[in-house]
PyMOL Python script that loads the backbone (N, CA, C, O; Angstrom):
from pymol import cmd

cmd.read_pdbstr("""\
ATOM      1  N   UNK A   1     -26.543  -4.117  -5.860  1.00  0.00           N
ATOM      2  CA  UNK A   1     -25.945  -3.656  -7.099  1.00  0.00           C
ATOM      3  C   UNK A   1     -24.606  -4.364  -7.305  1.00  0.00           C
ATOM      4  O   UNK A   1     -23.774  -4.494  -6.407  1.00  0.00           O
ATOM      5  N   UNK A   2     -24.446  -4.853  -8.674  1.00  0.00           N
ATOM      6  CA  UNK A   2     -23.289  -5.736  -9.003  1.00  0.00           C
ATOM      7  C   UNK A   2     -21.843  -4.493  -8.703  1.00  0.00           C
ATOM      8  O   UNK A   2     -21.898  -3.282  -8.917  1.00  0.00           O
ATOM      9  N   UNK A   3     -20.887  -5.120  -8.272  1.00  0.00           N
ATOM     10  CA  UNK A   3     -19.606  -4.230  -7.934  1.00  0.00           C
ATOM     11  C   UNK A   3     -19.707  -3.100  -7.445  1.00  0.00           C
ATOM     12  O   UNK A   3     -19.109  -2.114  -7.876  1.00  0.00           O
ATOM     13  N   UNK A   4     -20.576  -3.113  -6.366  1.00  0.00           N
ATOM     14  CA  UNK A   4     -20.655  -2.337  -5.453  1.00  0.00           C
ATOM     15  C   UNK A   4     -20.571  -3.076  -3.733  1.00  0.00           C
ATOM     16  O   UNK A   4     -20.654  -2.622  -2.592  1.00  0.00           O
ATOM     17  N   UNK A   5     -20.429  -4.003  -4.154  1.00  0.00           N
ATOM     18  CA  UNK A   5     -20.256  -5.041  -2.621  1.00  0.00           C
ATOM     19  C   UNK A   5     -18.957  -4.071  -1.901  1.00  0.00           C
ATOM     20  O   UNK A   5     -18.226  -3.188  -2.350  1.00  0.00           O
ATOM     21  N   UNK A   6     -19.079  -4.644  -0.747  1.00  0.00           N
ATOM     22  CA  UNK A   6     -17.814  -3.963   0.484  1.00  0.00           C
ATOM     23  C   UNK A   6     -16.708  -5.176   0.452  1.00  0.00           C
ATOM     24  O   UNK A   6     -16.877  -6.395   0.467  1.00  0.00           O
ATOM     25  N   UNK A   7     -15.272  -4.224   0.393  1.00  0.00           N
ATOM     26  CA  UNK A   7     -13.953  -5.103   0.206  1.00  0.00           C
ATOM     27  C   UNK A   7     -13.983  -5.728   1.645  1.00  0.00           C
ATOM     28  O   UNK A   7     -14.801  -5.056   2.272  1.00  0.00           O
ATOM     29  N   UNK A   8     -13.633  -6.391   2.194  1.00  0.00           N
ATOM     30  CA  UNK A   8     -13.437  -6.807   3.276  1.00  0.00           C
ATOM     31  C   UNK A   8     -11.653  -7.238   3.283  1.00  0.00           C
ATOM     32  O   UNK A   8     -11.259  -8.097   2.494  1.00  0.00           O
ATOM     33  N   UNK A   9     -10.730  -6.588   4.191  1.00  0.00           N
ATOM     34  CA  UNK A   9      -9.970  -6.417   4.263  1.00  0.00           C
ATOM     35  C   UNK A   9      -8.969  -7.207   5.182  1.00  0.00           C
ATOM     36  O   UNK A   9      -8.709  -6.583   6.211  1.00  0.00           O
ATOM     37  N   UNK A  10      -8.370  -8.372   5.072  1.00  0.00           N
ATOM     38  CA  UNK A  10      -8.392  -9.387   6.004  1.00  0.00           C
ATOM     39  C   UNK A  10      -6.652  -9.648   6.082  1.00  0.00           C
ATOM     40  O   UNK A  10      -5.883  -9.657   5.120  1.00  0.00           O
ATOM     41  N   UNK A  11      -6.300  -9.859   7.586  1.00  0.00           N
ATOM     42  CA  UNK A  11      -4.741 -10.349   8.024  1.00  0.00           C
ATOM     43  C   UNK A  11      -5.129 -11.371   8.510  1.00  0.00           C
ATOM     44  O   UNK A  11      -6.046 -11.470   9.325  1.00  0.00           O
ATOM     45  N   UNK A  12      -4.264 -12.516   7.920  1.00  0.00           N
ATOM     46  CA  UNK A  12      -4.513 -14.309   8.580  1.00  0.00           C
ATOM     47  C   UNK A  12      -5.522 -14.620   8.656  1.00  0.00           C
ATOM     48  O   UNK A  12      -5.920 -15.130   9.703  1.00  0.00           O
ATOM     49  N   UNK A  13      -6.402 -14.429   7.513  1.00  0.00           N
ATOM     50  CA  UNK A  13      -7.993 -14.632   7.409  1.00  0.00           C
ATOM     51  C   UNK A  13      -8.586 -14.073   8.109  1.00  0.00           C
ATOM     52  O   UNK A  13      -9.759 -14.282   7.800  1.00  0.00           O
ATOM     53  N   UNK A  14      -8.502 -12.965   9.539  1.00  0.00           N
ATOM     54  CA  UNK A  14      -9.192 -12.277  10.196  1.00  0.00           C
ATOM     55  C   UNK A  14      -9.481 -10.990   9.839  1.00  0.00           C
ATOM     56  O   UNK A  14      -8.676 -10.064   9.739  1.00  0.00           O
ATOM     57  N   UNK A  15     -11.060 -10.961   9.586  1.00  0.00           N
ATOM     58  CA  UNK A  15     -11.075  -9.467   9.193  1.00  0.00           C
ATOM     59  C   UNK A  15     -10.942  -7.984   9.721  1.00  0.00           C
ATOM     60  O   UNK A  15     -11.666  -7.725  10.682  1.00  0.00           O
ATOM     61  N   UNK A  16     -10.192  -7.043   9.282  1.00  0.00           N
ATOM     62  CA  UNK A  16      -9.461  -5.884   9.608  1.00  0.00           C
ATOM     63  C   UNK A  16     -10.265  -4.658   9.553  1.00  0.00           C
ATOM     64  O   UNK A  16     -10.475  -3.792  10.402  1.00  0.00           O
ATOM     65  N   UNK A  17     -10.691  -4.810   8.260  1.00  0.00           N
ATOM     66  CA  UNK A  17     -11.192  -3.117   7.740  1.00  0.00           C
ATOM     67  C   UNK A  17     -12.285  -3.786   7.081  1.00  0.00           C
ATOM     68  O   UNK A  17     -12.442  -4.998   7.236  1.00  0.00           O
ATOM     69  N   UNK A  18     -13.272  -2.903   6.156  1.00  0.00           N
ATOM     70  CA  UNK A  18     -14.086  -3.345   5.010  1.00  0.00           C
ATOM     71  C   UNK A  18     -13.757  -1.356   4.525  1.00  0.00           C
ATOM     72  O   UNK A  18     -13.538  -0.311   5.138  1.00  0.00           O
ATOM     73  N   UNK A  19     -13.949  -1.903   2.769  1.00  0.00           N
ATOM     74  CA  UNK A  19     -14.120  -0.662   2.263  1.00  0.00           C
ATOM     75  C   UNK A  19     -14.957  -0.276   1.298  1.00  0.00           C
ATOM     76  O   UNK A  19     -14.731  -0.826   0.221  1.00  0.00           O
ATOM     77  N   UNK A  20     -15.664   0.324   1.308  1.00  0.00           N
ATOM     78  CA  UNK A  20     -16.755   0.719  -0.062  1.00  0.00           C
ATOM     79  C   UNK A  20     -16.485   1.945  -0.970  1.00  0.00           C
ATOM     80  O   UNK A  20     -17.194   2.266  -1.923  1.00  0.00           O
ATOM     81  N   UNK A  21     -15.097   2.746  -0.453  1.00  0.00           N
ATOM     82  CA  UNK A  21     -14.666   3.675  -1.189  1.00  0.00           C
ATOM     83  C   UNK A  21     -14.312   3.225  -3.218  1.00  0.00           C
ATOM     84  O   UNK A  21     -13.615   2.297  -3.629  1.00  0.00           O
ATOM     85  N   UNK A  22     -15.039   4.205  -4.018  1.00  0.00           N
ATOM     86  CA  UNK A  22     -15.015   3.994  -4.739  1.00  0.00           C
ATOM     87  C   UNK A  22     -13.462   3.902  -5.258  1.00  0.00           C
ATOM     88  O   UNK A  22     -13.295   2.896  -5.947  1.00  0.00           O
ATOM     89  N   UNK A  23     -12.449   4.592  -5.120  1.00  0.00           N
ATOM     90  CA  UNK A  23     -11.570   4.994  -5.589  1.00  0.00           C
ATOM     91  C   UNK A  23     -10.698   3.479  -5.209  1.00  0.00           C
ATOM     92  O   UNK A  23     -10.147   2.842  -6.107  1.00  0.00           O
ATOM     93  N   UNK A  24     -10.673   2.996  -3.635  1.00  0.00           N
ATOM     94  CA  UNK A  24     -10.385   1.922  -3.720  1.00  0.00           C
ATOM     95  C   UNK A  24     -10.420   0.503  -4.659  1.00  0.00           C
ATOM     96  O   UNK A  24      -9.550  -0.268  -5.065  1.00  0.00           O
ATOM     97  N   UNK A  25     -12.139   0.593  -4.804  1.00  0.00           N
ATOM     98  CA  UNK A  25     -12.121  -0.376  -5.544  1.00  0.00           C
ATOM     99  C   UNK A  25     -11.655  -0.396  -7.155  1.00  0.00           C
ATOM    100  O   UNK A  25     -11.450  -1.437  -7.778  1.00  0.00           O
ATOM    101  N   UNK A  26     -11.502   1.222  -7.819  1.00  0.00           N
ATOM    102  CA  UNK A  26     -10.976   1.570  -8.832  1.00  0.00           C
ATOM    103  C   UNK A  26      -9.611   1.030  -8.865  1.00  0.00           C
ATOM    104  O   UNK A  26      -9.177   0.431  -9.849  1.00  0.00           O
ATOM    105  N   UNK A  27      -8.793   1.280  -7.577  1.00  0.00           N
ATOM    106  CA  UNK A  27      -7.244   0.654  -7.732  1.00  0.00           C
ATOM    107  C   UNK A  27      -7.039  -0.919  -7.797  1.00  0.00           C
ATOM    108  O   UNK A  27      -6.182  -1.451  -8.502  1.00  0.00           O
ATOM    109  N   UNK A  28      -8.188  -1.797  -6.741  1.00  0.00           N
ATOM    110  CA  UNK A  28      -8.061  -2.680  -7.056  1.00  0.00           C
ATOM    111  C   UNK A  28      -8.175  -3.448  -8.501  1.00  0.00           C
ATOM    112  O   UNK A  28      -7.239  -4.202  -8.766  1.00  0.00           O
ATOM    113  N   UNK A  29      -9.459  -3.303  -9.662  1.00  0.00           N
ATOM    114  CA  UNK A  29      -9.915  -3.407 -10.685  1.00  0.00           C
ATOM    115  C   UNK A  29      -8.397  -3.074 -11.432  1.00  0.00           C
ATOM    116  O   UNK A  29      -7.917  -3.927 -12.179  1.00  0.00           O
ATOM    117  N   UNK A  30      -7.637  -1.707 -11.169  1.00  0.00           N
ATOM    118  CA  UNK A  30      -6.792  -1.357 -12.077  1.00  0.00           C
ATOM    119  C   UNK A  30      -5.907  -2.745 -11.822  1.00  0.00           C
ATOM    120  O   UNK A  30      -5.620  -3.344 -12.859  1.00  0.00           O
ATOM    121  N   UNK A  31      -5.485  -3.277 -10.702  1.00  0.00           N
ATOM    122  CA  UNK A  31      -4.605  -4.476 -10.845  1.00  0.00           C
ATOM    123  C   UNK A  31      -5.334  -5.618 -11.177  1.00  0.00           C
ATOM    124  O   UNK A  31      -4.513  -6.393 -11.667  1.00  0.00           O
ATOM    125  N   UNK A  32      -5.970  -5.917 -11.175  1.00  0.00           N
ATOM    126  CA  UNK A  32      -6.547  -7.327 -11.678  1.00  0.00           C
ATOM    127  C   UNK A  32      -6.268  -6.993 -13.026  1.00  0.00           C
ATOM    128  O   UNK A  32      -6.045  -8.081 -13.557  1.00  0.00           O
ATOM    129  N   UNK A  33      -6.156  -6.114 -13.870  1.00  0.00           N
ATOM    130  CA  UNK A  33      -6.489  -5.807 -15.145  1.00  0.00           C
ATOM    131  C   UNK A  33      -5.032  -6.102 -15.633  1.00  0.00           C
ATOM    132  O   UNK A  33      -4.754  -7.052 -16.365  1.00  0.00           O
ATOM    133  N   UNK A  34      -4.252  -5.314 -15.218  1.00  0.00           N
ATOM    134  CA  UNK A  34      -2.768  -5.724 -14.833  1.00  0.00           C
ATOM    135  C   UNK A  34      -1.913  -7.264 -14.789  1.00  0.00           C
ATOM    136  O   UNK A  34      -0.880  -7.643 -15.339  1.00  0.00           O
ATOM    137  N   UNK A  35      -2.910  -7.941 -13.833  1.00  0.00           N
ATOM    138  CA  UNK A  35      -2.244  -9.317 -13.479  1.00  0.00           C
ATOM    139  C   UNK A  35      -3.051 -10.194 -15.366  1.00  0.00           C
ATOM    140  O   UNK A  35      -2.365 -10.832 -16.165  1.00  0.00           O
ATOM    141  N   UNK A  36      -4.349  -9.933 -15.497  1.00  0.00           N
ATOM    142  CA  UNK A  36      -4.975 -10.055 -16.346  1.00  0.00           C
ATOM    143  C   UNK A  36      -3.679 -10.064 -18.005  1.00  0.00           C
ATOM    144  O   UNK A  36      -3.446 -10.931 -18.847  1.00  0.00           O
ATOM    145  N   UNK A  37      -3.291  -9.038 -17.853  1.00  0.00           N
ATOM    146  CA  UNK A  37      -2.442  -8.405 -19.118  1.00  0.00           C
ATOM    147  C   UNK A  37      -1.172  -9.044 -19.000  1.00  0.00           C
ATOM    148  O   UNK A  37      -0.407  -8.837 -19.942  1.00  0.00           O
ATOM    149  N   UNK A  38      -0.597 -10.055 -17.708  1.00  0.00           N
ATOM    150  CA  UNK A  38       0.828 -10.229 -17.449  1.00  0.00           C
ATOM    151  C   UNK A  38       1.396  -9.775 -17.073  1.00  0.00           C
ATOM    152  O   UNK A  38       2.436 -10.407 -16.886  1.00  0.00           O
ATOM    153  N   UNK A  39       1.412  -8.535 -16.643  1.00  0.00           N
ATOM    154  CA  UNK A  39       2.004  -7.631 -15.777  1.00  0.00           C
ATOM    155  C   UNK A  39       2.139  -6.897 -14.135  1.00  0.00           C
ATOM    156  O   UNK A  39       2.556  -5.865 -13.609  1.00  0.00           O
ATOM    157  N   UNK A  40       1.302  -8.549 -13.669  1.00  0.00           N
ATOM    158  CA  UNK A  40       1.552  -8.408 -12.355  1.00  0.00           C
ATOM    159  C   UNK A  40       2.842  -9.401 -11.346  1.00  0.00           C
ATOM    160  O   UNK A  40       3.614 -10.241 -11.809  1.00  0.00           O
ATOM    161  N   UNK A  41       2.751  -9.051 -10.200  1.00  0.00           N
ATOM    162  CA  UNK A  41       3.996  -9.743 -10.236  1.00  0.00           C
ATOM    163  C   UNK A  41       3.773 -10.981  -9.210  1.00  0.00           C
ATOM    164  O   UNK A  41       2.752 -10.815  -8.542  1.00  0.00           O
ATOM    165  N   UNK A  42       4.434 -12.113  -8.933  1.00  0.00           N
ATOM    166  CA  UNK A  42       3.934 -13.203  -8.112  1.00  0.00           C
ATOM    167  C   UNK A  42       3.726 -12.797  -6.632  1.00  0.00           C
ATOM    168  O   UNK A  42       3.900 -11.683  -6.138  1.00  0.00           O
ATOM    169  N   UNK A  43       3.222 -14.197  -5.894  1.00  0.00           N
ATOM    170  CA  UNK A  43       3.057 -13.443  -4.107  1.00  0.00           C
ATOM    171  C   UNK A  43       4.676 -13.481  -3.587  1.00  0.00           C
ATOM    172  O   UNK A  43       5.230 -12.685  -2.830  1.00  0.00           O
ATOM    173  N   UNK A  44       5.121 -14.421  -4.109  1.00  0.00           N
ATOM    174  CA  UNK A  44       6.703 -14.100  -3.535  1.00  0.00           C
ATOM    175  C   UNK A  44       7.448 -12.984  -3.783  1.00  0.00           C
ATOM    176  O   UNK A  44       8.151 -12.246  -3.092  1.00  0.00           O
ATOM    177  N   UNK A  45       7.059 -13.045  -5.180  1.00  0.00           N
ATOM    178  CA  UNK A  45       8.236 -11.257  -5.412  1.00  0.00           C
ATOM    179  C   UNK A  45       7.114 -10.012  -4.325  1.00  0.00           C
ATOM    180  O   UNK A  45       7.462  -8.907  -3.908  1.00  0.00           O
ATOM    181  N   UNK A  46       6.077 -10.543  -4.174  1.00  0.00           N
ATOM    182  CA  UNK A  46       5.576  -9.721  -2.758  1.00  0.00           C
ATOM    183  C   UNK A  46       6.057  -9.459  -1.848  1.00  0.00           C
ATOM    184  O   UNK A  46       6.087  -8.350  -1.315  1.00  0.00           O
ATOM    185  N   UNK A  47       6.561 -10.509  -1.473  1.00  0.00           N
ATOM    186  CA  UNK A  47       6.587 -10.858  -0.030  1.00  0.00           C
ATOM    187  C   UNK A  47       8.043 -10.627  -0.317  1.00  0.00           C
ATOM    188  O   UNK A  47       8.292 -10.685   0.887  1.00  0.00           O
ATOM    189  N   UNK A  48       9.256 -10.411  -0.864  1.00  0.00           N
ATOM    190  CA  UNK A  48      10.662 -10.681  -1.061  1.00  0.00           C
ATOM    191  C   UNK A  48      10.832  -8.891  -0.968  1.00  0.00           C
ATOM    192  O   UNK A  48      11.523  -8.274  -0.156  1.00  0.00           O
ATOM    193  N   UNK A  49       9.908  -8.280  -2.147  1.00  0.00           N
ATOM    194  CA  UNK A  49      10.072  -6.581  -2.021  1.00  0.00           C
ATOM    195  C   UNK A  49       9.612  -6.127  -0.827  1.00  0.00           C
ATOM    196  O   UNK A  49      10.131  -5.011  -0.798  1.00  0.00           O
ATOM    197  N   UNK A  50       8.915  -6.249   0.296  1.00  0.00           N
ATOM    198  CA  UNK A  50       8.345  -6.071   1.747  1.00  0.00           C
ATOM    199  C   UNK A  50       9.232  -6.520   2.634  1.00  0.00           C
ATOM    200  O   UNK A  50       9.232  -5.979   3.739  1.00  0.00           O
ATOM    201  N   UNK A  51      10.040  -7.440   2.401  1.00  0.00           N
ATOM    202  CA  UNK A  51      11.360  -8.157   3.433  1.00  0.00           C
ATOM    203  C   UNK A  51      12.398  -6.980   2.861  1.00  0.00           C
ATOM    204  O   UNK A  51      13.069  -6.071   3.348  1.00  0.00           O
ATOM    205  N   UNK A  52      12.281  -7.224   2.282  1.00  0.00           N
ATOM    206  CA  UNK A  52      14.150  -5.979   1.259  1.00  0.00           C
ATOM    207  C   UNK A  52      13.164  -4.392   2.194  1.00  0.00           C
ATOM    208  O   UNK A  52      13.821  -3.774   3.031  1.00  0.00           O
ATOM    209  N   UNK A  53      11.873  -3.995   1.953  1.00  0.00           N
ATOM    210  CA  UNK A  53      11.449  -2.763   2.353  1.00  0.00           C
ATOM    211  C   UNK A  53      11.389  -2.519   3.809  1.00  0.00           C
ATOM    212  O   UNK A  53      11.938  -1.460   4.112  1.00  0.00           O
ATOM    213  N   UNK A  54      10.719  -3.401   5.142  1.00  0.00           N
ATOM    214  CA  UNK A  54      11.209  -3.310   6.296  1.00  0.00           C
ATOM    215  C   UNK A  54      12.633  -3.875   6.451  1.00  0.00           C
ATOM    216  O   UNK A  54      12.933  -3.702   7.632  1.00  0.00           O
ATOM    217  N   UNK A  55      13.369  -4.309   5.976  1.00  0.00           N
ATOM    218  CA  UNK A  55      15.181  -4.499   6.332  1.00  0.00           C
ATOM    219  C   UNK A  55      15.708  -3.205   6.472  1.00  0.00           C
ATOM    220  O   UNK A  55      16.390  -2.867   7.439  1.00  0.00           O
ATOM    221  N   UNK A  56      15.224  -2.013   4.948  1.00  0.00           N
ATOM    222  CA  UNK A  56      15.628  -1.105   5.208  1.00  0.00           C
ATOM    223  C   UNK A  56      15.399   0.019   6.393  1.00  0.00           C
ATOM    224  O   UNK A  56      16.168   0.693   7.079  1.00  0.00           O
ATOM    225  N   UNK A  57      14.023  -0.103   6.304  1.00  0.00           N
ATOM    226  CA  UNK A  57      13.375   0.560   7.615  1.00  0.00           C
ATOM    227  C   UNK A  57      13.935   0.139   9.042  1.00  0.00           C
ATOM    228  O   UNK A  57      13.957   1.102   9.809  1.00  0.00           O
ATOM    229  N   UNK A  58      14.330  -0.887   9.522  1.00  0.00           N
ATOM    230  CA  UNK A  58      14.875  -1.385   9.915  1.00  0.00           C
ATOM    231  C   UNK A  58      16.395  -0.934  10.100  1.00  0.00           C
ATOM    232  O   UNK A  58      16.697  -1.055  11.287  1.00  0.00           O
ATOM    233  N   UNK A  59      17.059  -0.634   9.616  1.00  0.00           N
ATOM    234  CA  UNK A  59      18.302   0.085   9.766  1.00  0.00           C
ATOM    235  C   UNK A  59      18.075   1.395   9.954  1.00  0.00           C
ATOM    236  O   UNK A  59      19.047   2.040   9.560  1.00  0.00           O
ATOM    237  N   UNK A  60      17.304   2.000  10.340  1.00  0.00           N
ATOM    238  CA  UNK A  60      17.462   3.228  10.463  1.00  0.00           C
ATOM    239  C   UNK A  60      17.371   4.327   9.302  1.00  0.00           C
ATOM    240  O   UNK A  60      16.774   3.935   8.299  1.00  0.00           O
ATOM    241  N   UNK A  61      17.805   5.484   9.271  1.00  0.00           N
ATOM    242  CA  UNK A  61      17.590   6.576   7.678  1.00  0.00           C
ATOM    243  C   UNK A  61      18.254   6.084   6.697  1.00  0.00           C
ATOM    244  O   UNK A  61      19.382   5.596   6.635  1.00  0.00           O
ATOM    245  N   UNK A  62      17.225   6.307   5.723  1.00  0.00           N
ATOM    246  CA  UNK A  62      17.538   6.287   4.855  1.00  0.00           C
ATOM    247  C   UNK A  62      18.874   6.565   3.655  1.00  0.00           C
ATOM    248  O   UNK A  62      18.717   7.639   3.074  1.00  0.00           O
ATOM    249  N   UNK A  63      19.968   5.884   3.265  1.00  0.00           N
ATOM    250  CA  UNK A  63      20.829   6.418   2.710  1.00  0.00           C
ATOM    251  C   UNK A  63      20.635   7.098   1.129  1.00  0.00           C
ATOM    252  O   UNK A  63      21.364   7.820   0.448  1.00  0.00           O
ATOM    253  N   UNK A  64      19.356   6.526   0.919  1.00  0.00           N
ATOM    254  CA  UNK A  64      18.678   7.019  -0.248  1.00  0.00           C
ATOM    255  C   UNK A  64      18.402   8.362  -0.267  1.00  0.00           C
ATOM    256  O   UNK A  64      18.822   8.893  -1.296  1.00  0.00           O
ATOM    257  N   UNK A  65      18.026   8.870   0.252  1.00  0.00           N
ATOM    258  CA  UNK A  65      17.599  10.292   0.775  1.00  0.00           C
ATOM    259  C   UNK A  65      18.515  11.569   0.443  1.00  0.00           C
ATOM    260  O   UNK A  65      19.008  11.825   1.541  1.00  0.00           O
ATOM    261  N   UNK A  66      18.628  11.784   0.232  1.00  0.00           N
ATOM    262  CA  UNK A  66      19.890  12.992  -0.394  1.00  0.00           C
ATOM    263  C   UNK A  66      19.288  14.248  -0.086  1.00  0.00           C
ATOM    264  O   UNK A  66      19.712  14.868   0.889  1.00  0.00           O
ATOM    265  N   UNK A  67      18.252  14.767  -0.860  1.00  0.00           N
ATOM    266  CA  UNK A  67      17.691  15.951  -0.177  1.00  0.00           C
ATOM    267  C   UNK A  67      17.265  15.998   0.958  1.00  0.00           C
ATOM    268  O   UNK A  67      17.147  14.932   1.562  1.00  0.00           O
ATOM    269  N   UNK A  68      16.962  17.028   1.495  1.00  0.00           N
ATOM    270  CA  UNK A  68      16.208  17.384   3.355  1.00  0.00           C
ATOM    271  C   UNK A  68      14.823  16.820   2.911  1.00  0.00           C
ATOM    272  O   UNK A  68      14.420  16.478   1.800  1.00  0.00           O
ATOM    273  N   UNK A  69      14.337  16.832   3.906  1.00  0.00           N
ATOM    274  CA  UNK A  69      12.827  16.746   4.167  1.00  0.00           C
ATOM    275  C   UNK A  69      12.516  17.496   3.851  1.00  0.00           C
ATOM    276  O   UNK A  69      13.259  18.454   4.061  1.00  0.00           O
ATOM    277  N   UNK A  70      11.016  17.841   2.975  1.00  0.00           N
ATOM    278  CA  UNK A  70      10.360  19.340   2.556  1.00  0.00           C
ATOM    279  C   UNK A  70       9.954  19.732   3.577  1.00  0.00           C
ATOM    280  O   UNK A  70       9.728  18.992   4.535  1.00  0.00           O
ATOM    281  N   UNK A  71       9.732  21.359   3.571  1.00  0.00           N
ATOM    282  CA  UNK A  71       9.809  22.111   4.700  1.00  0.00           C
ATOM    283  C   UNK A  71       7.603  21.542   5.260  1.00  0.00           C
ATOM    284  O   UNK A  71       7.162  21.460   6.406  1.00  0.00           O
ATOM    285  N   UNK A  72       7.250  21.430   4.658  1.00  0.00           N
ATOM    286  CA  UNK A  72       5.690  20.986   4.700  1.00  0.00           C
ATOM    287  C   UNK A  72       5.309  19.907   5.640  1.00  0.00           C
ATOM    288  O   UNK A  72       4.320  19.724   6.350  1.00  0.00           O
ATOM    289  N   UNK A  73       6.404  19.248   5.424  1.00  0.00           N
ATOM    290  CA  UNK A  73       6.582  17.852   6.028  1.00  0.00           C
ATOM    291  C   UNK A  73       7.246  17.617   7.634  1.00  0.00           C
ATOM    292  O   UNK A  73       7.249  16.652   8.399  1.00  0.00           O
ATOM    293  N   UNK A  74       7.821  19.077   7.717  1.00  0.00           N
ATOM    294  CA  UNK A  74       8.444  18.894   9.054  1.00  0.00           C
ATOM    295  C   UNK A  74       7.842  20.306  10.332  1.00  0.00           C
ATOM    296  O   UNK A  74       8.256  20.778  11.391  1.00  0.00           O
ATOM    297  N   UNK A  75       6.836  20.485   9.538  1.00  0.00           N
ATOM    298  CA  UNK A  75       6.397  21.475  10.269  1.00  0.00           C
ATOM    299  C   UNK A  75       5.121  20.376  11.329  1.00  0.00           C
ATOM    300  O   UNK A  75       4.727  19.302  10.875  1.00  0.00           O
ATOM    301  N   UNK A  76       4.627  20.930  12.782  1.00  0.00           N
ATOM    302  CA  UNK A  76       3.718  20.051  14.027  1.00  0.00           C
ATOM    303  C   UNK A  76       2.708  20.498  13.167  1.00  0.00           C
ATOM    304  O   UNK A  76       2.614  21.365  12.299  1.00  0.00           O
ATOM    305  N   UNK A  77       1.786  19.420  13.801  1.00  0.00           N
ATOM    306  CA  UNK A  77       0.573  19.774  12.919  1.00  0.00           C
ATOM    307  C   UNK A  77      -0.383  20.244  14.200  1.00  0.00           C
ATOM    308  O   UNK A  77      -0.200  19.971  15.386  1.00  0.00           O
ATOM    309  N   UNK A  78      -1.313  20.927  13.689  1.00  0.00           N
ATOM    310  CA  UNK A  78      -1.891  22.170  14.332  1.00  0.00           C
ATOM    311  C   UNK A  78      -2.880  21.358  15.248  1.00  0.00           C
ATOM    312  O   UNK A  78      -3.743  22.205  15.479  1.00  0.00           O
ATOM    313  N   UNK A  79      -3.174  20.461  15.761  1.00  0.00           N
ATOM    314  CA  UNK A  79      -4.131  19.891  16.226  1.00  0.00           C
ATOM    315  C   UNK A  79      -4.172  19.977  17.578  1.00  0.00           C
ATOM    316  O   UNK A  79      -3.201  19.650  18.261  1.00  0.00           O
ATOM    317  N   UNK A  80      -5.520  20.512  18.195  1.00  0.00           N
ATOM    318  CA  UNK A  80      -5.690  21.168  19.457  1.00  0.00           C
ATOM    319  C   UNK A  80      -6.456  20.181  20.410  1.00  0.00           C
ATOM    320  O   UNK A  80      -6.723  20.519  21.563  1.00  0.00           O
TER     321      UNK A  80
END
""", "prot")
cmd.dss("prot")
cmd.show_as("cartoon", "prot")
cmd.util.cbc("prot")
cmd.orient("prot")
């Protein structure tokens, strides 16, 4: 069946994952449609927002952060 093939999910050309989740391939389609319209952005401004995003991670907490952590979020999770 046409567009129903499995994503195959690849780092340095080696493959990682494959996915057949529909919803996945819904997000992907939504960006092609996107880059399609002009409104996607190049591989460098990729790769430039991911350097700026682990730099921050990288320093430690967040100064962005102003509120606490929600209480949902800091509770152990129940797993036995």
């Amino acid at each position: 069946m046409p567009g129903h093939e499995p994503v195959v999910l690849t780092i340095k050309g080696r493959p990682v994952a494959v996915s057949r989740h529909p919803a996945f391939r819904s997000i992907l389609e939504q960006s092609r449609e996107r880059c399609r319209a002009g409104q996607g952005i190049s591989t460098e401004e990729m790769r430039r927002r991911l350097k700026r995003r682990r730099a921050a991670a990288a320093a430690g907490p967040s100064s962005r952060r102003s509120a606490p952590r929600p209480a949902w979020r800091s509770r152990p999770s129940k797993r036995r």
